[in-house]
MARBA-3410 file (N, C-alpha, C, O; in Angstrom, 1 decimal):
229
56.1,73.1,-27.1,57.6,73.1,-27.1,58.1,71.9,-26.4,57.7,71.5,-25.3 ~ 59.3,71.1,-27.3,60.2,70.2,-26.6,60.5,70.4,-25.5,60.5,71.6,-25.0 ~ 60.7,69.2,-24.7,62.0,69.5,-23.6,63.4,69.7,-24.2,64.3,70.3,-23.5 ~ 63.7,69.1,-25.5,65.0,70.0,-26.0,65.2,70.7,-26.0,66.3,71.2,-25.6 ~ 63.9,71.3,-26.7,64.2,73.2,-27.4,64.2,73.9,-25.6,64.8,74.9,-25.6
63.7,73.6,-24.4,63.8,74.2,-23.2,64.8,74.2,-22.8,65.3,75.2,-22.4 ~ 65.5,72.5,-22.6,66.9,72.8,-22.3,68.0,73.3,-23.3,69.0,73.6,-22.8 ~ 67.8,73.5,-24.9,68.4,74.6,-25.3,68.6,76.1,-25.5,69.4,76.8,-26.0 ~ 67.2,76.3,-24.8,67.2,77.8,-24.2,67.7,78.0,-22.7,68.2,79.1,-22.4 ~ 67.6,77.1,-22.0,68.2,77.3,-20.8,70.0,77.3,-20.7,70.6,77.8,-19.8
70.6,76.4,-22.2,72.0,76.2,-21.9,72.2,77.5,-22.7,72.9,77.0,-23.6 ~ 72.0,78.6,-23.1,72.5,79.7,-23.2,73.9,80.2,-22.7,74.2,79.5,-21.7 ~ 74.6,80.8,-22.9,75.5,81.5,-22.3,75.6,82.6,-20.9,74.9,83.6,-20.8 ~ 76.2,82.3,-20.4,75.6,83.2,-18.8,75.4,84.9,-19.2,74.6,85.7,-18.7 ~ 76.6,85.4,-20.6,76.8,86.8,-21.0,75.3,87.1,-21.0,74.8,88.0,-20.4
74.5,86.2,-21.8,73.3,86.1,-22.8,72.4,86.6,-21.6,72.2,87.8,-21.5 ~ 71.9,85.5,-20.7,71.6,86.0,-19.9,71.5,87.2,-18.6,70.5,87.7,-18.0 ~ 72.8,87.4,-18.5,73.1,88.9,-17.9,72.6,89.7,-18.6,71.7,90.4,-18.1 ~ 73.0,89.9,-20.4,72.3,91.2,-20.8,70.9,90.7,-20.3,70.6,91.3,-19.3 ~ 70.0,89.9,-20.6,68.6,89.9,-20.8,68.3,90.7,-19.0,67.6,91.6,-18.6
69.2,89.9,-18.6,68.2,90.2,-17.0,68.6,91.5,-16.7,67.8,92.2,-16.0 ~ 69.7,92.2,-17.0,69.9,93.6,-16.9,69.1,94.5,-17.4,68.6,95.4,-16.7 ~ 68.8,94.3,-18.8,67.6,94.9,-19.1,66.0,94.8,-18.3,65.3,95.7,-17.9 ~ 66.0,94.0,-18.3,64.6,93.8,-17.4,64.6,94.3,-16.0,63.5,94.7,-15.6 ~ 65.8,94.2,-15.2,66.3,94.5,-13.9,66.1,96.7,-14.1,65.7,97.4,-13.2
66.7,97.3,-15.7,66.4,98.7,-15.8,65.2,98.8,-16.4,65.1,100.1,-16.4 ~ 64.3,98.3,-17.0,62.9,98.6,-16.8,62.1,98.2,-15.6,61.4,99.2,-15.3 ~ 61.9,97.3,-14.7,61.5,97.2,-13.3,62.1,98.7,-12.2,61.5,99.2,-11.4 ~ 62.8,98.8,-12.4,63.7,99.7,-11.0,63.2,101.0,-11.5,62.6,101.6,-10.7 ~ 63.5,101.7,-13.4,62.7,102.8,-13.1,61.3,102.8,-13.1,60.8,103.9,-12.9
60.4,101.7,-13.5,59.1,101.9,-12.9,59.0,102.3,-11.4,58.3,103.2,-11.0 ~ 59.5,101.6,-10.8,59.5,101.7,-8.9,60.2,103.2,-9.0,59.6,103.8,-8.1 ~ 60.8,103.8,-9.3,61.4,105.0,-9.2,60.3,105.8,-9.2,59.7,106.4,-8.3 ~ 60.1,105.6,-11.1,58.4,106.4,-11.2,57.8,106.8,-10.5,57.5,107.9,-10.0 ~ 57.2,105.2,-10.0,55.9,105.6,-9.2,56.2,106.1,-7.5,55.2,106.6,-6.8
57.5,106.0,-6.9,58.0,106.9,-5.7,57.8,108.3,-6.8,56.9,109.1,-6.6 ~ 58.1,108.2,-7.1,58.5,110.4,-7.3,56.7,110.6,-8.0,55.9,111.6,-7.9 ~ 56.4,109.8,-8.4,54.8,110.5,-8.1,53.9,110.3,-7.4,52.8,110.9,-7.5 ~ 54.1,109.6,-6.4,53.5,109.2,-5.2,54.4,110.5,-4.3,53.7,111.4,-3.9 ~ 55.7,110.8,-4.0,56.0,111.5,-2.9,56.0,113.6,-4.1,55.6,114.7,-3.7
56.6,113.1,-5.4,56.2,114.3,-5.8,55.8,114.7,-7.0,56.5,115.1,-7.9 ~ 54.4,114.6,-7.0,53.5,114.6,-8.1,53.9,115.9,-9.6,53.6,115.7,-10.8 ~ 54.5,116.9,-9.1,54.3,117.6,-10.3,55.7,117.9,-10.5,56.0,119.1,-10.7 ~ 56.4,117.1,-10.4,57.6,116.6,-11.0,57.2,115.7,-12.3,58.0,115.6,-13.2 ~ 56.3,115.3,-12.3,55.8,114.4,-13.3,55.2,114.9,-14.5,54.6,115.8,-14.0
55.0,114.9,-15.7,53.7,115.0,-16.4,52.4,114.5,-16.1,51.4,115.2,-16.2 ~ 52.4,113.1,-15.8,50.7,113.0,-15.4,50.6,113.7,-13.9,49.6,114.4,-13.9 ~ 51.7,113.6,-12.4,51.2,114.3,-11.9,50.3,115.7,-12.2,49.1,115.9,-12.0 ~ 51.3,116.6,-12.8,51.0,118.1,-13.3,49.5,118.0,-14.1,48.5,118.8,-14.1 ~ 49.7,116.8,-15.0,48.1,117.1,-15.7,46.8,116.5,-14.7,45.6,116.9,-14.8
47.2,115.7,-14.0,46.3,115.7,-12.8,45.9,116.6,-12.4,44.6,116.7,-12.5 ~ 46.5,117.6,-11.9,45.9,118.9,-11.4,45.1,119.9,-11.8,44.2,120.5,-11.3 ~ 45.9,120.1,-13.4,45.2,120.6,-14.2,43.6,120.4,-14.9,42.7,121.2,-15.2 ~ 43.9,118.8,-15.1,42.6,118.6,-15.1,41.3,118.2,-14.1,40.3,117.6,-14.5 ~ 41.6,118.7,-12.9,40.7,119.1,-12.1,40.5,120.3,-12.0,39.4,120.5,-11.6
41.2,121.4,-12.1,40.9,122.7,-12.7,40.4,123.0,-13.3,39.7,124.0,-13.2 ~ 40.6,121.8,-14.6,39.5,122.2,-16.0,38.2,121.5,-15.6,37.3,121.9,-16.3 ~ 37.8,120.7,-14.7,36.5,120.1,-14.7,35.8,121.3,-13.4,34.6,121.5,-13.2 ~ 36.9,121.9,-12.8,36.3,123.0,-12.3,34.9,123.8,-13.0,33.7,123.9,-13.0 ~ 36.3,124.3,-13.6,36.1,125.5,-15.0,34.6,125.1,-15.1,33.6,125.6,-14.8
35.0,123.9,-15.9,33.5,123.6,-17.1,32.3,123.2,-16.1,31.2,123.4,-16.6 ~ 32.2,122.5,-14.7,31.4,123.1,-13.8,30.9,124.0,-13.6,29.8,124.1,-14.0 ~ 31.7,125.2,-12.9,31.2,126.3,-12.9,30.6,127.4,-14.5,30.0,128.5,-14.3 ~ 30.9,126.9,-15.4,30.2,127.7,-16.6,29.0,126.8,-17.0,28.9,125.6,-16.8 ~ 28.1,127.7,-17.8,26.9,127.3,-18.8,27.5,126.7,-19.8,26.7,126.0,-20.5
28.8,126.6,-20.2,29.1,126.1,-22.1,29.4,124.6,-21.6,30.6,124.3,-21.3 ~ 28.3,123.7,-21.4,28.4,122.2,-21.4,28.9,121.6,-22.6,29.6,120.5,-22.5 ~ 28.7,122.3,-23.9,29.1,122.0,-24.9,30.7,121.8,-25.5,31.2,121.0,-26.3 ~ 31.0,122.5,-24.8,32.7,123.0,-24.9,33.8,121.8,-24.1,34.9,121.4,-24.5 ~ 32.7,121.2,-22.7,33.2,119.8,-22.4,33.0,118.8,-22.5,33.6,117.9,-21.9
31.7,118.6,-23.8,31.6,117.1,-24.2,32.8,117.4,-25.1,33.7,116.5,-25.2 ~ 32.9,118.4,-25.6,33.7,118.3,-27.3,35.2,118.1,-27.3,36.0,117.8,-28.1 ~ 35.5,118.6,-25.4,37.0,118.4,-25.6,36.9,116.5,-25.1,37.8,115.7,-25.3 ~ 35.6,116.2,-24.5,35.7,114.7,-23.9,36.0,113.9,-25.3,36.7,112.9,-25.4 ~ 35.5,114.3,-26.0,34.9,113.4,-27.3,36.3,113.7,-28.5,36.5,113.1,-29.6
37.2,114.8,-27.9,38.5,114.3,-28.8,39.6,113.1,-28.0,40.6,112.5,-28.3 ~ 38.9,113.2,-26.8,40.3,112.4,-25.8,39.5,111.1,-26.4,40.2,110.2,-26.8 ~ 38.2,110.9,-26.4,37.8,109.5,-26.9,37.8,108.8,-28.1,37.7,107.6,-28.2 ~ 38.0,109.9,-29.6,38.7,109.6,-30.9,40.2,109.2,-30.7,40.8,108.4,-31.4 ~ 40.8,109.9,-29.4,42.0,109.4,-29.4,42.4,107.8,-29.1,43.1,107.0,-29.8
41.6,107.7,-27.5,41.8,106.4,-27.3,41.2,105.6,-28.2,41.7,104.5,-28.6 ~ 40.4,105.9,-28.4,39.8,105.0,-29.6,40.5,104.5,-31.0,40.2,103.5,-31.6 ~ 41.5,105.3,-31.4,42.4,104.9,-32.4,43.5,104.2,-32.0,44.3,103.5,-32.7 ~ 43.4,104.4,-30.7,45.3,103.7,-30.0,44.5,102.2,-29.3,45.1,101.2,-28.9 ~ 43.3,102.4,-29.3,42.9,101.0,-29.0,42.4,100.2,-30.5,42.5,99.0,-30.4
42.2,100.5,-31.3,42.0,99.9,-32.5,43.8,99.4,-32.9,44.1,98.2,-33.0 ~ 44.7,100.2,-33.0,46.1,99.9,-33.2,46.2,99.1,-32.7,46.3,98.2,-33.4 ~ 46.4,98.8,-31.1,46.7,98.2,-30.1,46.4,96.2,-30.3,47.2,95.3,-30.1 ~ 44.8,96.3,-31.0,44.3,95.2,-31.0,45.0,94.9,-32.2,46.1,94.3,-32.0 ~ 44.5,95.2,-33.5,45.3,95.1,-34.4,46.8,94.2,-34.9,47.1,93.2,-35.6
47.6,95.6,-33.5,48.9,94.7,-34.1,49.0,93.8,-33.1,49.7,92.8,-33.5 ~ 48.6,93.7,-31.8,48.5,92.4,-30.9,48.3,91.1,-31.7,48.8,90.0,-31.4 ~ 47.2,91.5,-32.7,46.3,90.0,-33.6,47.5,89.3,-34.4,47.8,88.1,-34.5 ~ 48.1,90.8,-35.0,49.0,90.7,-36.4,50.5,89.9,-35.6,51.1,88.9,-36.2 ~ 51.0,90.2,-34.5,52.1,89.5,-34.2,51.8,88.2,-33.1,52.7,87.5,-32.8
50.6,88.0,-32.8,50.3,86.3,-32.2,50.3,85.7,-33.8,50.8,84.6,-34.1 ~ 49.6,86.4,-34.8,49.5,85.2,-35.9,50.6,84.8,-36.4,50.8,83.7,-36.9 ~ 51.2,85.6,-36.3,53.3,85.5,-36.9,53.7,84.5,-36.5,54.1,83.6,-37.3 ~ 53.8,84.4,-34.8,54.3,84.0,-33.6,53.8,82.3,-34.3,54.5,81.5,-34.8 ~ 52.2,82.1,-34.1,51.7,80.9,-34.3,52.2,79.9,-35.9,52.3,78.7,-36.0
52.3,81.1,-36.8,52.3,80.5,-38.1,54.2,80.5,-38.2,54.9,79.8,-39.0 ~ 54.4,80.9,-37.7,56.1,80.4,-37.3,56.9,81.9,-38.3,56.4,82.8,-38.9 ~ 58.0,81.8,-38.1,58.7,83.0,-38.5,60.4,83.1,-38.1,61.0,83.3,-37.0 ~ 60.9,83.0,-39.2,62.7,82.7,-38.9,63.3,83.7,-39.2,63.5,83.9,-40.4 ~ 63.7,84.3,-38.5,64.9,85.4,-38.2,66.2,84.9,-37.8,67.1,85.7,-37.3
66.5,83.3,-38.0,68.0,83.4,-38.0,68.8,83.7,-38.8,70.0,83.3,-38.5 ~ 68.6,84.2,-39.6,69.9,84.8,-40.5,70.3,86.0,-40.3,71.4,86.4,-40.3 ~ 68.9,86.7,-40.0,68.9,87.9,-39.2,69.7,88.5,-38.3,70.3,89.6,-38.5 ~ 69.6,87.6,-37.1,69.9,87.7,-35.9,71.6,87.2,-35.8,72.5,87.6,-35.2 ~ 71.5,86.2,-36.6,73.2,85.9,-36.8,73.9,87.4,-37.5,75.0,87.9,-37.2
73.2,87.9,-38.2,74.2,88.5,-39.2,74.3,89.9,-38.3,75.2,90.7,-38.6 ~ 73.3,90.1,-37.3,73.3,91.6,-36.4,73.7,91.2,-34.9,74.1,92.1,-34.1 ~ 73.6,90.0,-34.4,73.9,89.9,-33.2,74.8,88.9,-33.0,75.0,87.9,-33.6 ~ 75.3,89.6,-31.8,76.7,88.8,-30.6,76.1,87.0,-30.8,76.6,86.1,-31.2 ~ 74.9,87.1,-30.2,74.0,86.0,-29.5,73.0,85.9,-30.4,72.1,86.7,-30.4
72.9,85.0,-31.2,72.0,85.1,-32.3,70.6,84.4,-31.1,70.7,84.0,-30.0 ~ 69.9,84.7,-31.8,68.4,83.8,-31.2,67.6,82.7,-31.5,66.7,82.8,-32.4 ~ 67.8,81.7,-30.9,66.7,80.8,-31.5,66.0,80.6,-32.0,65.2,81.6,-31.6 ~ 65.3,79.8,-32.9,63.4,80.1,-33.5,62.4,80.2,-32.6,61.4,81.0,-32.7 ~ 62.6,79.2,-31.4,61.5,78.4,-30.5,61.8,79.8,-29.3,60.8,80.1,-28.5
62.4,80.2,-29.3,62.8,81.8,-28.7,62.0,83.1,-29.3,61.4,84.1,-28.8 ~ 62.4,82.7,-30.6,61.5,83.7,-30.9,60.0,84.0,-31.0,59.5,85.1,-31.1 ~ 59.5,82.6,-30.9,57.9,82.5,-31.2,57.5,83.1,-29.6,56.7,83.9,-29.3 ~ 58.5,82.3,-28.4,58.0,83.3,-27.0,58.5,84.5,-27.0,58.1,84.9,-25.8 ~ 59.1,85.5,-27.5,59.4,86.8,-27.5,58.0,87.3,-28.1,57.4,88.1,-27.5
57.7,86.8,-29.3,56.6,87.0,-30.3,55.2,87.4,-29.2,54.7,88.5,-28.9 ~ 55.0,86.3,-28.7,53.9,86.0,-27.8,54.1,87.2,-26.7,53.2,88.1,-26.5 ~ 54.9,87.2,-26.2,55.4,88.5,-25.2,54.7,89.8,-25.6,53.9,90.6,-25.1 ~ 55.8,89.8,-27.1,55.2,91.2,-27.8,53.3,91.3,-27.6,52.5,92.0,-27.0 ~ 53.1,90.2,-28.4,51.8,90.3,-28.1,50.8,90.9,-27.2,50.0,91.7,-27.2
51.5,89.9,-25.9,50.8,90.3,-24.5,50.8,91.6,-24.3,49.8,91.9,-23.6 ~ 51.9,92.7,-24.7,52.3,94.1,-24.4,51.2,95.0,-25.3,50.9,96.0,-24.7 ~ 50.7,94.7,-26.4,50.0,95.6,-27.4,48.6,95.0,-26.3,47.8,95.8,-25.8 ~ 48.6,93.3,-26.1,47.2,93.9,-25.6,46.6,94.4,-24.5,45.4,94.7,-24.6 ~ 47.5,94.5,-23.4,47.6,95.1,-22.5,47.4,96.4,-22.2,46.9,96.9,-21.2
48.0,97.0,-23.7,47.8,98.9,-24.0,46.4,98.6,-24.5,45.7,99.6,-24.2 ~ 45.7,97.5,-25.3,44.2,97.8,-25.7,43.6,97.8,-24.2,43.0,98.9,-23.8 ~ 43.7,97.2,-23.6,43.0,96.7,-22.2,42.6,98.1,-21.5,41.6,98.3,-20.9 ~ 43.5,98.9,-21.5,44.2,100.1,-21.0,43.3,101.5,-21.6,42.6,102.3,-21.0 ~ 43.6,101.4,-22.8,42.5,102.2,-24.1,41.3,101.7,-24.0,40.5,102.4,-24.6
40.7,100.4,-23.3,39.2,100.3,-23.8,39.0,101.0,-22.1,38.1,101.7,-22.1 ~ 39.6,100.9,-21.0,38.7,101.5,-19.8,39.5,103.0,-19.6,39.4,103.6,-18.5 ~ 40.4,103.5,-20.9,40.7,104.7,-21.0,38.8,105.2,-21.2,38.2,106.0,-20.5 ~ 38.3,104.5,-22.2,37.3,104.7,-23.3,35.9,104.6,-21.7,35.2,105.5,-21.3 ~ 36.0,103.4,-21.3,34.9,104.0,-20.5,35.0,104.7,-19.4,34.0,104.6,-18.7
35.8,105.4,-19.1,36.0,106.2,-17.9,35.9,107.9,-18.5,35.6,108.9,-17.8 ~ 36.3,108.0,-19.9,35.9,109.2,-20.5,34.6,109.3,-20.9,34.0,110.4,-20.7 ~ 34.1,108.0,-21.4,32.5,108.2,-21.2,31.8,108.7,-20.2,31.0,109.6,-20.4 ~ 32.2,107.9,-18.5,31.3,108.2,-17.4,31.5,109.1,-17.0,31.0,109.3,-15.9 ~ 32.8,110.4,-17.7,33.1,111.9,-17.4,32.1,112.7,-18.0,31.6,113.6,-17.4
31.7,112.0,-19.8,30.9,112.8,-20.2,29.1,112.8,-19.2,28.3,113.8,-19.3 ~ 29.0,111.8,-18.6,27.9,111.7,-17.5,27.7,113.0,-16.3,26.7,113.7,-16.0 ~ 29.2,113.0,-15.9,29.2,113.5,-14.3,29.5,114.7,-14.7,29.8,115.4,-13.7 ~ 29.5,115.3,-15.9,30.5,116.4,-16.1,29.2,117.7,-15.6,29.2,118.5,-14.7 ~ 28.6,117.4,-16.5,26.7,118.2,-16.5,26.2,117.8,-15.4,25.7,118.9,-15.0
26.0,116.9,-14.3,25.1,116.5,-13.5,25.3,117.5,-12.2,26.4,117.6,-11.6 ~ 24.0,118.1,-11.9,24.5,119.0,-10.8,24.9,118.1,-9.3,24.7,116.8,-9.2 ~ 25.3,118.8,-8.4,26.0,118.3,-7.3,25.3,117.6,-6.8,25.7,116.5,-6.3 ~ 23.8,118.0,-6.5,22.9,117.2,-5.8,22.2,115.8,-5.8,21.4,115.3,-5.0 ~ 23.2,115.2,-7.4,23.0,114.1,-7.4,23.8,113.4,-7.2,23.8,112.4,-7.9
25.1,113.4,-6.1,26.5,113.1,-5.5,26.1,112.9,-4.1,25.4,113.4,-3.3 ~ 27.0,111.7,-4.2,27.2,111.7,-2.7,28.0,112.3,-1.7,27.9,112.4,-0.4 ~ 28.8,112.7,-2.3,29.7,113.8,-2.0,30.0,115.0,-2.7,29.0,115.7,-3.1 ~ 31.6,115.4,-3.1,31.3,116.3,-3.8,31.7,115.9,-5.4,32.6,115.1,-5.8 ~ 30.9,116.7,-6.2,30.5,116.5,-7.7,31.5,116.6,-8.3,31.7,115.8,-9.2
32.9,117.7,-8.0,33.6,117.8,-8.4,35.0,117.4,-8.5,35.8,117.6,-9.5 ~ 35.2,116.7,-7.1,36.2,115.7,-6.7,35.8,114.4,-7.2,36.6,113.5,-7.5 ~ 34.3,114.1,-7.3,34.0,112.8,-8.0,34.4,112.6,-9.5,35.1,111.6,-9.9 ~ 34.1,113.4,-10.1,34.3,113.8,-12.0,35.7,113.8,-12.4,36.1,113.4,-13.5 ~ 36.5,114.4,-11.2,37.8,114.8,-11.6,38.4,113.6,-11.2,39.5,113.5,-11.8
38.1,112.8,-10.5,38.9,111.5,-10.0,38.7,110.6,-11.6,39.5,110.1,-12.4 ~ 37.2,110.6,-11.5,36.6,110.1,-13.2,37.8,109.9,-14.0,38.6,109.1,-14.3 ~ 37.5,111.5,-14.1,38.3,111.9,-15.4,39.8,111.6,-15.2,40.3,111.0,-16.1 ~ 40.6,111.8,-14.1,41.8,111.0,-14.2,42.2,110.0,-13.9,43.4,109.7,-13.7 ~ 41.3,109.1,-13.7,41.5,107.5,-14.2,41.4,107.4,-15.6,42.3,106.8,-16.0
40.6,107.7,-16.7,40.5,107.7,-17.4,42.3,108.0,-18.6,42.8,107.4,-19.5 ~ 42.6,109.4,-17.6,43.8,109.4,-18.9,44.7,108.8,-17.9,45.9,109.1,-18.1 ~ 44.6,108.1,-16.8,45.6,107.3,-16.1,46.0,105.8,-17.1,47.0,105.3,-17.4 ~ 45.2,105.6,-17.2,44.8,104.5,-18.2,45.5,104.9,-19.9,46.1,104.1,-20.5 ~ 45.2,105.7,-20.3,45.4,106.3,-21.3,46.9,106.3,-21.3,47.5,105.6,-22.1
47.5,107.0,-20.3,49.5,106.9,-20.2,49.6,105.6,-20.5,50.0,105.1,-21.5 ~ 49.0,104.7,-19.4,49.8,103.1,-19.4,49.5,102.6,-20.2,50.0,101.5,-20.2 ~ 48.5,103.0,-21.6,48.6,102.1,-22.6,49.5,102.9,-23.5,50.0,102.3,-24.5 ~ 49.8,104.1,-23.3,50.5,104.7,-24.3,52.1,104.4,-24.0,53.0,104.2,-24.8 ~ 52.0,104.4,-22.5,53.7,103.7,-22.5,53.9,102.2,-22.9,55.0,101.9,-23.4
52.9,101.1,-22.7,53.1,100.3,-23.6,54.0,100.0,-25.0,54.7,99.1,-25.3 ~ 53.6,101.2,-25.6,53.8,100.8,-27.1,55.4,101.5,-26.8,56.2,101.2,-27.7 ~ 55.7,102.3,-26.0,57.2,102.6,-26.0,58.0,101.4,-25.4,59.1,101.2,-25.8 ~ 57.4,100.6,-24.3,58.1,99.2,-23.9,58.1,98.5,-24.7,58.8,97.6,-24.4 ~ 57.6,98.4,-25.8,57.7,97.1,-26.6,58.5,97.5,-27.7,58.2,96.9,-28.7
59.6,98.4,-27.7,60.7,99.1,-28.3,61.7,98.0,-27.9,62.0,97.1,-28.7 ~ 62.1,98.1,-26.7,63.3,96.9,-26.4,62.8,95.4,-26.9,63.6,94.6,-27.4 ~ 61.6,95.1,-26.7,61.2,93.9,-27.0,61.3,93.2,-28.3,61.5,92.1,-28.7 ~ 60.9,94.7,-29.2,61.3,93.9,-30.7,62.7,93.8,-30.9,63.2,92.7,-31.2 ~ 63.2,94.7,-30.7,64.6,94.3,-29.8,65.3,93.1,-30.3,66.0,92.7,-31.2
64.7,92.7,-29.5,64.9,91.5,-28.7,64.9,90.2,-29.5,65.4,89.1,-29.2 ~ 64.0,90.5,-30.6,64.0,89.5,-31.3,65.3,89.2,-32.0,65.6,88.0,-32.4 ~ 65.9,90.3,-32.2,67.4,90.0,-32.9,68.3,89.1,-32.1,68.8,88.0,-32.2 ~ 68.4,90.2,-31.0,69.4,89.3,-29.6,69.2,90.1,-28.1,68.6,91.1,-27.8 ~ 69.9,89.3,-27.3,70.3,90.5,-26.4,70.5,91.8,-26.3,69.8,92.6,-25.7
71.6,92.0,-26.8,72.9,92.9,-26.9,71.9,94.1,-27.8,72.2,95.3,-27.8 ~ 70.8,93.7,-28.5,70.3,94.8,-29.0,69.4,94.8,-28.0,69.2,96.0,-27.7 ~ 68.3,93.7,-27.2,67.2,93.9,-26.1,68.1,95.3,-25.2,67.6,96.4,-25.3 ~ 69.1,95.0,-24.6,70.0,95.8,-23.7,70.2,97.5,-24.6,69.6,98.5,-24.2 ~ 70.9,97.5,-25.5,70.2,99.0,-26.5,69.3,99.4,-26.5,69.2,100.6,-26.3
68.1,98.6,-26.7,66.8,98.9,-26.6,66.2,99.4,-25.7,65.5,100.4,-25.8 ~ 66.4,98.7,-24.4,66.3,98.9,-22.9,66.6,100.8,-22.8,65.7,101.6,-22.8 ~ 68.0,101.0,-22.7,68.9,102.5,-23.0,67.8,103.1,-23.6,67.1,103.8,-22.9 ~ 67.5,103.0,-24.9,67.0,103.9,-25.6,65.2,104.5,-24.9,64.7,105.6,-24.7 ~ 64.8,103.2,-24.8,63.4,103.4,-24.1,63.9,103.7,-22.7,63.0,103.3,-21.9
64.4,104.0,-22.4,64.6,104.8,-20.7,64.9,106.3,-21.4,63.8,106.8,-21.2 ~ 65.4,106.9,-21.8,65.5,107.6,-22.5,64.3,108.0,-22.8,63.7,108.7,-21.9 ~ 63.5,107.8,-24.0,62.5,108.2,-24.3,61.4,108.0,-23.1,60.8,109.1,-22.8 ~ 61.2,107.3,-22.7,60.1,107.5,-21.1,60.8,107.9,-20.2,60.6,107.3,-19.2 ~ 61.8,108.8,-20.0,62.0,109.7,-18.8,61.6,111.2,-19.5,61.2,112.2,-18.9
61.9,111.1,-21.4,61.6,112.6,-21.7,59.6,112.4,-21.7,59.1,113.4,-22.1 ~ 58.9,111.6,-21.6,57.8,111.3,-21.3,57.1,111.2,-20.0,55.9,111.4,-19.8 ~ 57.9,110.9,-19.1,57.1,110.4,-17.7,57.2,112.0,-16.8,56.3,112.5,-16.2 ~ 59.0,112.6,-16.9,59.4,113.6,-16.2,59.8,115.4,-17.0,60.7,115.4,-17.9 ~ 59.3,116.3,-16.6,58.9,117.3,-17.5,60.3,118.7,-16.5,60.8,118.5,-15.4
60.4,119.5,-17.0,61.1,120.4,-16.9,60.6,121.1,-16.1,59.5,120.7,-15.5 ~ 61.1,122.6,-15.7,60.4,123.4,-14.5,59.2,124.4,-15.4,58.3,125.1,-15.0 ~ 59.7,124.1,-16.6,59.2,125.6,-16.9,58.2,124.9,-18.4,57.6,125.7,-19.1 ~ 58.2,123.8,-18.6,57.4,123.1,-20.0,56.1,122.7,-19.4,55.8,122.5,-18.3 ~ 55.3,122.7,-21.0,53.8,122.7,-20.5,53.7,121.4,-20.6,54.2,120.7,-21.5
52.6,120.8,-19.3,51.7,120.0,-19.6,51.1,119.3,-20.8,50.2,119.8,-21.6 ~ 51.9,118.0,-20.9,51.0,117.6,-22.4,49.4,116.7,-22.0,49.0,116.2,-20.9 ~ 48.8,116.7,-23.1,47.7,116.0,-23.0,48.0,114.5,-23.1,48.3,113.9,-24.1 ~ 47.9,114.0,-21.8,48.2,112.3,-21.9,46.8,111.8,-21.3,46.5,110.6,-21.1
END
């Protein structure tokens, strides 16, 4: 990139900028919110709540003979991540090559937005998006090996621990779908981002909308069940 095209992304309009940094200023603040209300109160949350639960269930399947019944539920959470990490890579590949081979959306962006967007803008938005899909692969592949080293710890009796077997497995196991949320919330952040490519004014919509959708994702009701994340 020129030093033109930098100093004509920097002489922007101040509005232009306010939307952008507002948006980014309400995705930063409710992450920090997030992670207070699950750090001080966990089953206010969904992953808090399924935390719990799935130390319960690795209870369970400890204490029973049917080993079988907990490879087979391990081995659906790992078809899972395993498809959202194939996606992940995928469209990460498909929007760097865009980004690289160039791609004009100003007519676009004139004809839907306040603040149309630059090209040389767009190829770093592009790149951005990028970074976000691969980030959720990154996420899905040590989703993938931490469900693996559950299916290990899951059977192995206690005496091969250095502590206890079942606080070990269960910690396992929820790192594993800890990993699994943050790649799955990924793909809901990169909602404002495509956004973004049009203009502002829709980045800032986008922003709304994905707060919205990850609070009916992150924070669950008194009385709704535990989803599988």
């Amino acid at each position: 990139m020129q030093i033109d095209d930098i100093l004509t992304i920097l002489a922007r309009p101040p509005l232009v900028w306010a939307a952008d940094a507002s948006g980014l200023l309400l995705l930063v603040g409710y992450q920090f919110y997030l992670m207070r209300v699950f750090r001080v109160e966990p089953e206010r949350t969904y992953r808090g709540r399924s935390n719990r639960l799935r130390r319960a269930w690795v209870e369970t399947m400890r204490d029973s003979a049917n080993g079988i019944l907990a490879i087979q539920t391990l081995r659906n959470w790992v078809m899972s991540a395993t498809l959202f990490a194939s996606t992940s890579i995928v469209i990460g590949l498909g929007v760097m090559g865009v980004a690289f081979n160039g791609v004009d959306l100003a007519d676009l962006s004139r004809a839907l937005s306040l603040a149309p967007t630059s090209a040389n803008l767009v190829r770093l938005k592009l790149l951005l998006i990028a970074a976000i899909f691969f980030g959720s692969f990154l996420h899905f592949a040590l989703a993938l090996r931490y469900y693996n080293h559950t299916g290990f710890l899951i059977n192995l009796p206690s005496t091969y621990f250095n502590g206890s077997g079942l606080a070990s497995t269960a910690e396992t196991l929820n790192r594993a779908s800890g990993h699994y949320n943050r790649g799955t919330r990924g793909f809901l952040l990169a909602t404002p981002f495509l956004f973004w490519l049009i203009g502002p004014d829709w980045f800032l919509g986008g922003v709304l909308l994905s707060l919205i959708l990850l609070y009916r994702f992150d924070f669950r009701a008194d009385d709704s069940p535990a989803p599988d994340d």
